[in-house]
N, C-alpha and C positions, 0 to 999 in steps of 0.2 A: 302809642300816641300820647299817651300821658305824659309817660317820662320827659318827650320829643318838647312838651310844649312846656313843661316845669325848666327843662333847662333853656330854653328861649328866655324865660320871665328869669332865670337865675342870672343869667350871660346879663338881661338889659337891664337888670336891679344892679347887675354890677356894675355897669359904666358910671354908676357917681362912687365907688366903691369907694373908702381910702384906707391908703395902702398900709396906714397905720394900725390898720385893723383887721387888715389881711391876715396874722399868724392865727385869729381864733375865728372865722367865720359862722357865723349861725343862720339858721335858715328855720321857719316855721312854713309845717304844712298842715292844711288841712285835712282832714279823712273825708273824702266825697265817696256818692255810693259805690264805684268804680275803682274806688282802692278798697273794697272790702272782697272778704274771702270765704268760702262756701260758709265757714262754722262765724259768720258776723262778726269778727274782728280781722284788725290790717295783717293781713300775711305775710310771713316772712319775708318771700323776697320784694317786697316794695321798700322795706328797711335798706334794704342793699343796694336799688335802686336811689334811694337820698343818700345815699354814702358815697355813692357815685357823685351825684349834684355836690356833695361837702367837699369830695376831691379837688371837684372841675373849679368850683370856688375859691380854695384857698390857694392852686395852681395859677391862677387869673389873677388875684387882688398879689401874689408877691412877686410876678413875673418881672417888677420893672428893676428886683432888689434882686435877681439872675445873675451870674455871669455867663450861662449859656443858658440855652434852652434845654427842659430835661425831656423834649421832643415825644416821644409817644409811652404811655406811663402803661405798663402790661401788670396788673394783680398777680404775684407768686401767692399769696394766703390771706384769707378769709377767716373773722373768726368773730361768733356773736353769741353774746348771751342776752337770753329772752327773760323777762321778768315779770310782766306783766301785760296782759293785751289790750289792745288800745280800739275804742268804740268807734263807730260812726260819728262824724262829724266832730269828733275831739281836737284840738289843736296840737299839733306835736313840732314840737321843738327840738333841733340838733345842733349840736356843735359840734367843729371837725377842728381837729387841731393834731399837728405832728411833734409826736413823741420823741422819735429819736433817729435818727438816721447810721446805717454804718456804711463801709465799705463799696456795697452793692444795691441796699436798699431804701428804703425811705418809711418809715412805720406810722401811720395816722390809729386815730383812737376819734372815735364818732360815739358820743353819746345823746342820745332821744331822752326825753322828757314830756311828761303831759302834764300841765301847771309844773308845780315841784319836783314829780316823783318822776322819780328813774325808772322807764317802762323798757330801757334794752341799752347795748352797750355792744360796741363792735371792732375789730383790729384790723386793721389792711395792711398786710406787707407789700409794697409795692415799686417796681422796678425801673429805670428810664433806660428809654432802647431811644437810641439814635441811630439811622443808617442799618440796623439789624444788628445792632452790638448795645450790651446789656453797658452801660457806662456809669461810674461811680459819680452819687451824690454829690462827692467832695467839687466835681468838674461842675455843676449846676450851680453849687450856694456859693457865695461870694466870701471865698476865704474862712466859714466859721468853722471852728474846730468841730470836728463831729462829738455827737454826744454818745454813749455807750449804748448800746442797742441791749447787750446783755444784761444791763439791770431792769431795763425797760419788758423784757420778754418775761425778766424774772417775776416782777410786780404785777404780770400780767395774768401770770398762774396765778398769783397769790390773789388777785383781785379776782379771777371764776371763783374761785375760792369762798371768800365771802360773799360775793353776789350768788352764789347756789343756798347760802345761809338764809341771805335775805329772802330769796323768793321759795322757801321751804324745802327746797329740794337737797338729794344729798349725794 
């Protein structure tokens, strides 16, 4: 039910959206007691659930800069690094923005925030299926040249990387 009503208030914040600010959308949530999780910080998957909201956002604010519709968007990969946990009632901050597209996919990078500080960071590889056929990127964006996904995947090891540094782990 949460989710249900967060993306209601996402869909109708969007309607003044503009569309010039569609490629980086951001969205702040609150931590209510009902996003918290047995051990009292926000649990993994409600992260994945606002990653979802940053998707459906930034799918809505560039639809009108389409040349098709990229029709129903099915997740191939998931991928998040946890850095720090986030309180009750803290305010967290995402921004969802697409990294690089190739051939088959479309790759977002969603980073959370609480004030400043980088509290998680997450990768979606993610597919558009029209009619039940996986269909390329290239057929949705309106002519841009694709951007290289392999350096994009490559920076992305390289960046667990550092962010295991940051948050002490190894």
């Amino acid at each position: 039910m949460n989710l249900f009503i967060r993306f209601f208030w996402c869909w109708l914040s969007g309607l003044g959206l503009r569309h010039d600010d569609a490629a980086a959308p951001e969205l702040s949530f609150r931590i209510w007691p009902h996003d918290m999780g047995w051990r009292l910080h926000l649990p993994n998957f409600r992260f994945l659930s606002y990653m979802e909201l940053g998707r459906f956002r930034y799918w809505y604010g560039v639809k009108r800069r389409l040349q098709t519709s990229p029709g129903t968007r099915l997740i191939a990969a998931q991928d998040m690094v946890y850095i720090r946990p986030v309180a009750f009632l803290a305010k967290l901050d995402m921004t969802t923005r697409m990294v690089a597209r190739d051939r088959k996919y479309v790759y977002f990078q969603h980073d959370f925030f609480v004030g400043k500080t980088l509290v998680a960071t997450g990768m979606v590889k993610e597919a558009c299926v029209v009619q039940g056929s996986v269909i390329s990127p290239d057929e949705v964006f309106c002519g841009e040249a694709p951007q290289d996904a392999a350096q994009v995947v490559e920076a992305w090891a390289q960046m667990h990387t550092a962010l295991r540094g940051i948050s002490g782990r190894r």
